[in-house]
C-alpha positions as CSV (number, residue, x, y, z in Angstrom):
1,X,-9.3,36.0,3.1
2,X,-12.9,37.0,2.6
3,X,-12.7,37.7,-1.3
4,X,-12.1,34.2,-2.7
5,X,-12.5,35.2,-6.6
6,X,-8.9,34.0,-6.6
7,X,-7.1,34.8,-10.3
8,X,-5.7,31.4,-11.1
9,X,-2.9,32.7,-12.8
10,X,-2.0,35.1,-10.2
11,X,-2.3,32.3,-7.6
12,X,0.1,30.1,-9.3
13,X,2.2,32.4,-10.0
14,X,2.9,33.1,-6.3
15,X,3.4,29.5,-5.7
16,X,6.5,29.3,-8.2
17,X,4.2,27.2,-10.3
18,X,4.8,29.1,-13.8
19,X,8.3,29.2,-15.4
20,X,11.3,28.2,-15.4
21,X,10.6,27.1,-11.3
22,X,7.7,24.6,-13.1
23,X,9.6,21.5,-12.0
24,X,11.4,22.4,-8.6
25,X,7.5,23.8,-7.6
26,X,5.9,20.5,-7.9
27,X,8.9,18.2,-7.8
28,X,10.7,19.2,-4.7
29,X,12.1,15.9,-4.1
30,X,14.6,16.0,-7.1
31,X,17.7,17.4,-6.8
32,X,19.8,19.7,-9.0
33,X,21.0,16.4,-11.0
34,X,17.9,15.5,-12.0
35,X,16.7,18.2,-13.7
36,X,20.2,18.8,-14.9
37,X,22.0,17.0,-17.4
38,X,24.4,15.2,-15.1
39,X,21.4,12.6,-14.3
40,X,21.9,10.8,-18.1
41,X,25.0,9.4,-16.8
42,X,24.2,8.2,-13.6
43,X,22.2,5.2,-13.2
44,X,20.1,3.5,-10.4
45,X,20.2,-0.6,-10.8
46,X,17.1,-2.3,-9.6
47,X,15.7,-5.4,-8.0
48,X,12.5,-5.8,-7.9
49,X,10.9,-8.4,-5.5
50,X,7.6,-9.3,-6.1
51,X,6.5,-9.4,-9.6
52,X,2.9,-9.7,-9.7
53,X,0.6,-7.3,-10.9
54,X,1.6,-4.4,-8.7
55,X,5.5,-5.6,-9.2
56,X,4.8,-5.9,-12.9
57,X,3.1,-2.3,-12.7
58,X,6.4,-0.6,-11.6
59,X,8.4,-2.5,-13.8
60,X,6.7,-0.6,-16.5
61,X,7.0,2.6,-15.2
62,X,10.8,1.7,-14.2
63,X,11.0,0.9,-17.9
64,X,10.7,4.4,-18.8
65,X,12.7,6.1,-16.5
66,X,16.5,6.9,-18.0
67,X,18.2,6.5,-15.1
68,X,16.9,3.2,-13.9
69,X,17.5,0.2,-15.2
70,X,16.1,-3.1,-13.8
71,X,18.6,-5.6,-13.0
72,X,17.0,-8.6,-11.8
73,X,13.4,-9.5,-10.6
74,X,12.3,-12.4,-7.5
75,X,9.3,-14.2,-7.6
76,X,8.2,-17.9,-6.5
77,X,5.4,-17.7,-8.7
78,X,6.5,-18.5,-12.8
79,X,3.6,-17.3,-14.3
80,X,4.8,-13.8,-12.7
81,X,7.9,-14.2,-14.3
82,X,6.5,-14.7,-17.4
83,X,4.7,-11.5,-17.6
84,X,7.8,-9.8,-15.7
85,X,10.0,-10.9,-18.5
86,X,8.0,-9.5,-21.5
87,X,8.3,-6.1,-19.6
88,X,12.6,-6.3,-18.9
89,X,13.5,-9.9,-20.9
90,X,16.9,-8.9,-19.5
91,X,16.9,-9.0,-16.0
92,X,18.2,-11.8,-13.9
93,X,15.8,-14.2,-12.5
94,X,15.8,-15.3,-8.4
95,X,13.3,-17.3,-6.9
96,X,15.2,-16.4,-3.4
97,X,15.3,-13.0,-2.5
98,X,18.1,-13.3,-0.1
99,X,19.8,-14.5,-4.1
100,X,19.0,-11.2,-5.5
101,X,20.1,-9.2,-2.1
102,X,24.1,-10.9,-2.5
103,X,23.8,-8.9,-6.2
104,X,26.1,-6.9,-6.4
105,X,24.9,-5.4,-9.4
106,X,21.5,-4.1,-7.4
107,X,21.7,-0.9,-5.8
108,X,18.3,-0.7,-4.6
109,X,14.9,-3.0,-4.4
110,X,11.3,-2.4,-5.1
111,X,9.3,-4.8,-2.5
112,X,6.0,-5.3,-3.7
113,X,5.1,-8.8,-2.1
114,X,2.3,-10.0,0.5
115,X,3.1,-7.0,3.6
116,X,3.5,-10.6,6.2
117,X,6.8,-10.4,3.5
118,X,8.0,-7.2,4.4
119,X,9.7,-6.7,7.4
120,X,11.8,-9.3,6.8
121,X,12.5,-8.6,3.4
122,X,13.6,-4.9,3.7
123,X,15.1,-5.7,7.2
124,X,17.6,-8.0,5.4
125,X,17.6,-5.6,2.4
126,X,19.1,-2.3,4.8
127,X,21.7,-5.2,6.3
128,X,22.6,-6.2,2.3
129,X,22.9,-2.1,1.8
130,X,20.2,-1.7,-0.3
131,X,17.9,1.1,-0.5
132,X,14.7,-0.2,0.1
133,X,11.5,1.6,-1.5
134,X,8.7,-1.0,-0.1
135,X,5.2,-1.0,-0.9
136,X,2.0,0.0,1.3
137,X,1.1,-1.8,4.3
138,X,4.7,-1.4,5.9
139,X,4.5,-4.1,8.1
140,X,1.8,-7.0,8.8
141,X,1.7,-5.4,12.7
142,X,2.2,-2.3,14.3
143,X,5.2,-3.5,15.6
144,X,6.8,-5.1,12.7
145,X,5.7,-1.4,10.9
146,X,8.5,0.3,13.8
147,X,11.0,-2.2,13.6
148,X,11.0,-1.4,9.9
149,X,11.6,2.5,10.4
150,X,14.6,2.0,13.1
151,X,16.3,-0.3,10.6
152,X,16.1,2.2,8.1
153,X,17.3,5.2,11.0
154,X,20.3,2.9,11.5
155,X,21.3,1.8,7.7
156,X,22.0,5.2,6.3
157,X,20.0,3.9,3.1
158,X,17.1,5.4,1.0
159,X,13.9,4.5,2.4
160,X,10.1,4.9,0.7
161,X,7.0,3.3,1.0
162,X,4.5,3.2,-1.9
163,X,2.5,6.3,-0.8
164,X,2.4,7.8,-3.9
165,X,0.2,10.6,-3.3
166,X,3.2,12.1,-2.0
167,X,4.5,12.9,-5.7
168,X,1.5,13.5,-7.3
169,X,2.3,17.4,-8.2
170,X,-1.6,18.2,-7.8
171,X,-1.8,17.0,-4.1
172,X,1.4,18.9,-3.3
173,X,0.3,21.8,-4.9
174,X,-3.5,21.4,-3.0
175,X,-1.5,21.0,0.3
176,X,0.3,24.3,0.1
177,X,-2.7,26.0,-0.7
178,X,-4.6,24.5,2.7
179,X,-1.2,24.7,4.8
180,X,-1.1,28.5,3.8
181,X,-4.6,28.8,5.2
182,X,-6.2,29.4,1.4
183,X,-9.3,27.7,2.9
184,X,-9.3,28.5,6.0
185,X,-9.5,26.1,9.2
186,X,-10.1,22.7,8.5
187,X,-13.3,21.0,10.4
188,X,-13.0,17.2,9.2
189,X,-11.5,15.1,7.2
190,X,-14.0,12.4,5.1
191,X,-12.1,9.7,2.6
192,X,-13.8,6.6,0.8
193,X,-13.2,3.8,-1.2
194,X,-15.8,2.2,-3.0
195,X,-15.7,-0.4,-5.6
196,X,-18.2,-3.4,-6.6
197,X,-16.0,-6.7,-7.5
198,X,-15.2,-10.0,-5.2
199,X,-11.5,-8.5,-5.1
200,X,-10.7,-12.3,-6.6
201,X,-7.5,-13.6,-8.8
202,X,-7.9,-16.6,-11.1
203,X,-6.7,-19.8,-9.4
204,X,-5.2,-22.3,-12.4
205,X,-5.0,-24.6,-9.3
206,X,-7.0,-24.7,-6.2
207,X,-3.8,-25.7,-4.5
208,X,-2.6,-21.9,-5.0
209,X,-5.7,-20.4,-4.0
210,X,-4.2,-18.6,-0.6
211,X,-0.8,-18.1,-2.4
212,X,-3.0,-15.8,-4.8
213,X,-5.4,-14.9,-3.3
214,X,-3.9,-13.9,-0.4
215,X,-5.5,-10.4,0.3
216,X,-8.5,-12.2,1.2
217,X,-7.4,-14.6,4.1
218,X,-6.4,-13.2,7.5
219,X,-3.6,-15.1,7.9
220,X,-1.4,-12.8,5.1
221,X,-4.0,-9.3,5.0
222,X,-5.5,-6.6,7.2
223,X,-7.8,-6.4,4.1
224,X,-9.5,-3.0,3.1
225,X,-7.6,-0.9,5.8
226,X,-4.0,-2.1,4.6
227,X,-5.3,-2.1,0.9
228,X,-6.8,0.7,0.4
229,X,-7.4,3.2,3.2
230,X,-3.4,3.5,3.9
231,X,-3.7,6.4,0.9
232,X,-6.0,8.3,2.1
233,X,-5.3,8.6,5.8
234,X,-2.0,9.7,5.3
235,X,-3.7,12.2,2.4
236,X,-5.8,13.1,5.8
237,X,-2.3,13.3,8.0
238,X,-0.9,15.7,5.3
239,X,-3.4,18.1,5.5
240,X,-3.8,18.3,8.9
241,X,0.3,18.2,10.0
242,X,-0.8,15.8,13.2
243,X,-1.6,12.3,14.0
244,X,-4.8,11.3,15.8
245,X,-4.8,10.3,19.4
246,X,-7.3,7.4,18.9
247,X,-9.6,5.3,16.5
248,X,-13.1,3.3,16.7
249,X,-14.7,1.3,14.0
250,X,-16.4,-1.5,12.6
251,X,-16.3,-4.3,9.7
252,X,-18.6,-6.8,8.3
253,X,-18.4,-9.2,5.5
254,X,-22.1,-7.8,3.9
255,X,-21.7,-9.1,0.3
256,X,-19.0,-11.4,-0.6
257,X,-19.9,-14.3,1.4
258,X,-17.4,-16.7,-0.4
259,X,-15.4,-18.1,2.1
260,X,-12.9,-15.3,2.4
261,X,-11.9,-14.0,6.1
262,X,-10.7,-10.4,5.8
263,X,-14.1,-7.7,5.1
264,X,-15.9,-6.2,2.3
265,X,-17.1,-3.0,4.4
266,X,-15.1,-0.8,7.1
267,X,-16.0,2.5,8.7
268,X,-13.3,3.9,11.1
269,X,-13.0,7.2,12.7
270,X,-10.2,8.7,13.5
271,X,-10.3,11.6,16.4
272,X,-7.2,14.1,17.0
273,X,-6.8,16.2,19.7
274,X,-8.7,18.9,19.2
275,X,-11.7,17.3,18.6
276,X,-11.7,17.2,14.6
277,X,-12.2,13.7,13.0
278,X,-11.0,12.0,10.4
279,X,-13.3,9.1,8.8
280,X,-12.1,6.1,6.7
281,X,-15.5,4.6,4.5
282,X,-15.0,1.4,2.4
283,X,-17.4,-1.3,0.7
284,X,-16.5,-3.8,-2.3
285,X,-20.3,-4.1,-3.2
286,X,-21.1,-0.4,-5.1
287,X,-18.8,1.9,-6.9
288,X,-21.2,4.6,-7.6
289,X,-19.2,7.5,-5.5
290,X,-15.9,6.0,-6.3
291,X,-12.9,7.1,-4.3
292,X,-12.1,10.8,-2.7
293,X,-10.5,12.7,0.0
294,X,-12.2,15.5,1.3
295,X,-10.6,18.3,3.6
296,X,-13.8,20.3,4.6
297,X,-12.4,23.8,5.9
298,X,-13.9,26.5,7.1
299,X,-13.8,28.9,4.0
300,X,-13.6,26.0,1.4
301,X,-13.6,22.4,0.6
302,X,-10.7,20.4,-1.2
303,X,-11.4,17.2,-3.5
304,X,-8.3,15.7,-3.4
305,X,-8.7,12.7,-6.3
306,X,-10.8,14.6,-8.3
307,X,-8.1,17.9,-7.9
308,X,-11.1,20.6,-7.3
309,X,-11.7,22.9,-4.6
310,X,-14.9,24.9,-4.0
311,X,-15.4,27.9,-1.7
312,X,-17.5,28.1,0.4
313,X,-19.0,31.6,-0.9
314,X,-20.0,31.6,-4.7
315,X,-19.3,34.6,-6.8
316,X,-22.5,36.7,-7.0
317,X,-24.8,36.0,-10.0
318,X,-24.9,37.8,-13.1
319,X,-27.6,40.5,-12.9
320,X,-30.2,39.2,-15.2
321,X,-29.8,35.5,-13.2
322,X,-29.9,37.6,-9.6
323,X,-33.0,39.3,-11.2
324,X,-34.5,36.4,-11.8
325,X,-33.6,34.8,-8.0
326,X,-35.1,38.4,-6.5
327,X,-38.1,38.0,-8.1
328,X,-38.8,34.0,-7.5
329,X,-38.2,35.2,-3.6
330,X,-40.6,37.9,-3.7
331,X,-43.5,35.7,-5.4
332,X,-43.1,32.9,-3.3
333,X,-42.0,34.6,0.0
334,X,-45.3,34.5,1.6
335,X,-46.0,31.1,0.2
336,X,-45.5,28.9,3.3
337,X,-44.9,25.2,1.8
338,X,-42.7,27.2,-1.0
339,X,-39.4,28.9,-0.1
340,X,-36.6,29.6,-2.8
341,X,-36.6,26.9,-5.3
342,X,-33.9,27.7,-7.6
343,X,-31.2,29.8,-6.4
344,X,-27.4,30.4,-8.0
345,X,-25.4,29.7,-5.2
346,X,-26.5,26.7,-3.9
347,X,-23.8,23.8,-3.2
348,X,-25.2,22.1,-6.5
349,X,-24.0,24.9,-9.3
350,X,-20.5,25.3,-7.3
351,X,-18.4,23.3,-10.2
352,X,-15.3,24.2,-8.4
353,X,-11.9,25.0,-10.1
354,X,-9.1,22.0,-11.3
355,X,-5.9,22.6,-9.0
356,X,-3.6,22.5,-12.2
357,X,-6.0,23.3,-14.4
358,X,-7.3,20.2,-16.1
359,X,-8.4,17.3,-14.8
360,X,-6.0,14.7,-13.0
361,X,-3.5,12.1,-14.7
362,X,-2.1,9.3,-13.1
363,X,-2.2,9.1,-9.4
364,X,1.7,9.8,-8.7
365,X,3.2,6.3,-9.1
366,X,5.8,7.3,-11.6
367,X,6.9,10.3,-10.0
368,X,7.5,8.4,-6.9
369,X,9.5,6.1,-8.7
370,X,11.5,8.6,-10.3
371,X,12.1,10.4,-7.2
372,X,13.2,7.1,-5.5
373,X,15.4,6.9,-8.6
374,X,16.9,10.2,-8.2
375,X,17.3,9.9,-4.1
376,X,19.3,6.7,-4.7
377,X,21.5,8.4,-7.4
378,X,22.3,11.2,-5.2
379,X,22.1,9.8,-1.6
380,X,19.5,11.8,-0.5
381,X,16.3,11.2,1.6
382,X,13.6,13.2,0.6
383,X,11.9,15.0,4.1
384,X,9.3,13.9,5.9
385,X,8.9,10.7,2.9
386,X,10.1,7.8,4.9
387,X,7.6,9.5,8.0
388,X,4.8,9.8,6.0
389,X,4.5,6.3,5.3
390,X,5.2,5.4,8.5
391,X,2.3,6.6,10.0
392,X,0.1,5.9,7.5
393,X,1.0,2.4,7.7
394,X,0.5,2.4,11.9
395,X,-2.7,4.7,11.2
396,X,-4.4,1.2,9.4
397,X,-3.0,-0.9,11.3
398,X,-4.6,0.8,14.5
399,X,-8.2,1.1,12.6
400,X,-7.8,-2.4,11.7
401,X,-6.8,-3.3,15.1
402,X,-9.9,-1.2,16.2
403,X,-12.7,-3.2,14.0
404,X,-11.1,-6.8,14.8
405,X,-10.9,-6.0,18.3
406,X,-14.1,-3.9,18.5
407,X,-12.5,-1.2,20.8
408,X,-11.5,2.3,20.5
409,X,-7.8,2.0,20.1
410,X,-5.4,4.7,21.4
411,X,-2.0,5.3,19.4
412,X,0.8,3.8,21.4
413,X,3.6,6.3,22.6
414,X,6.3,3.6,21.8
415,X,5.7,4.0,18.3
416,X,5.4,7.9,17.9
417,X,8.2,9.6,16.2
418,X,9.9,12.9,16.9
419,X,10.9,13.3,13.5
420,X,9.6,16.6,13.0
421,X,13.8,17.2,14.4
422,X,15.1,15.4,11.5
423,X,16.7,17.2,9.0
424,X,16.4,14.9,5.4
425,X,19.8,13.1,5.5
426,X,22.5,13.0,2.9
427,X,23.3,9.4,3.0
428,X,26.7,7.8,1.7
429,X,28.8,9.9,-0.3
430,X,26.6,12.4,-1.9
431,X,27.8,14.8,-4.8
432,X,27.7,18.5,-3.9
């Protein structure tokens, strides 16, 4: 496509974004029940196991979701309660999640504990026939992360990770536009994560200081790779359909030299098959560029977090500002320290254009929820969702592997999938 002056309106329109087809566009994970009326009578009953501030942050966005209601909530931490209970005061309490799992009144459980809590917990959780929607890192270890996917492959049960990106309608809509080639062929993939804090809880006790602070000892986290850069490799997956073959990369602790064993700054780089990379940038010490994904293509570039893209050619000028340009280059052509110094289509003046047409809100969270909701309600797996995370979760496990190991790690064939066979299941006894 050489003339990329692409009508907005015109371009959504093609996608099925406008009209009546609004929601089914950008929400293909919901069924015909959910955006039907049938929906206000069903209801998804939830445990939610882990009740800290992540645990407490789906609890509020459970809150609001008519079909869910939160049964019960696990912690070993009272002060989590605490805050758990102003948000659903009546939900049954468990200290013992294997308590909450012999509920009969649970259908499904949110698990957003330490990941070293993980396997076990949504192991036992597919066994107790629960669906299972588990938060990012899947498992503590590459294999733990497999033995996790073949229970769910054997239960018949609703399985999700916390990927929400996934849901978010502006990354869906950004991936059909660079799956249909709108951009053209992509080059590389470049994601970062910068923020400036110690990444530190308060301790009321310094006997609970590795039960709270647990993301910074090795012993229960991978760290930054786990923490943050499972979003945005699997962002980098999506667009390019395909895993990479291999992974280098190093960590330091630069900043935060507080005791804590897990790093403040990563670089991996991920390398596919034919030759395109994939890099992975965090440090804890400066926020200034914040967070992005960026899919740099051949005939354009995709922001993913901010929801821009740019071409890579600029509409020409208007006349009186091209004017100006052709006269600045004839004055200073035969200048030889001089060259064009303003010019209209350089990289700086390309603003780009919003994906849907404002700036982003929210990151996806509660339409993940809601389409967990919905997939437990009608017992049926979303396509591709329970994959995704899957190998996001080995993807950061490998990098991390690669920087604590200081080698280029290879992805193992034992833990490849050949899901792109799988048809999305219809667990249970679905409606038709």
């Amino acid at each position: 496509m050489k003339d990329r002056n692409i009508d907005r309106r015109t371009f959504l329109r093609s996608i099925g974004a406008l009209g009546a087809g609004s929601l089914v566009a950008v929400t293909p994970w919901l069924s015909h029940k959910a955006v039907g009326a049938a929906i206000k009578t069903d209801r998804c009953r939830i445990g939610v196991i882990g009740v800290g501030s992540r645990g407490c942050f789906h609890l509020s966005l459970l809150s609001n979701i008519p079909a869910a209601t939160v049964t019960a909530i696990c912690d070993t931490y009272p002060p989590s309660i605490e805050e758990a209970l102003k948000i659903v005061p009546h939900a049954k309490v468990y200290g013992d999640y294997r308590r909450m799992l012999e509920d009969r009144e649970v259908d499904a459980v949110v698990i957003a504990t330490p990941p070293t809590l993980h396997c076990r917990i949504t192991c036992d959780a597919f066994d107790a026939g629960k669906d299972v929607l588990c938060e990012k890192c899947l498992g503590f270890t590459m294999d733990e992360t497999y033995r996790m996917y073949q229970a769910y492959r054997h239960s018949g049960r609703i399985f999700f990770s916390g990927q929400q990106r996934l849901f978010d309608p502006r990354y869906r809509t950004a991936m059909d536009m660079i799956h249909s080639g709108t951009f053209g062929k992509i080059g590389a993939v470049r994601t970062f994560w910068y923020r400036n804090g110690d990444w530190r809880r308060h301790v009321p006790d310094p006997s609970l200081e590795r039960q709270i602070n647990w993301r910074l000892y090795s012993a229960t986290s991978r760290g930054l790779m786990t923490e943050l850069a499972c979003h945005q490799l699997q962002a980098g997956t999506w667009a390019l359909q395909k895993i990479p073959e291999k992974v280098m990369g190093h960590g330091a602790i630069t900043y935060w030299k507080d005791g804590r064993e897990v790093h403040d700054n990563v670089s991996c780089m991920y390398i596919f098959d034919d030759g395109v990379k994939m890099t992975f940038d965090s440090v804890i010490s400066n926020k200034f560029y914040g967070l992005e994904e960026q899919i740099l293509c051949s005939e354009g570039t995709v922001e993913l977090e901010k929801g821009k893209y740019y071409f890579e050619e600029l509409p020409p000028a208007p006349a009186f500002l091209q004017l100006l340009n052709d006269w600045e280059n004839r004055v200073f052509d035969s200048m030889p320290f001089a060259g064009t110094s303003w010019a209209p289509e350089t990289a700086q003046s390309n603003t780009g254009t919003f994906i849907t047409g404002s700036r982003p809100k929210g990151d996806g969270s509660s339409q993940m929820l809601e389409a967990f909701v919905d997939a437990v309600i009608t017992r049926r797996q979303p396509a591709s969702v329970a994959e995704e995370g899957y190998y996001a979760s080995q993807l950061c496990l490998m990098g991390d592997m690669a920087i604590r190991e200081d080698r280029v790690v290879s992805f193992p064939d034992e833990y490849k999938l050949d899901y792109l066979n799988h048809k999305s299941p219809v667990v249970g006894n679905a409606d038709e």
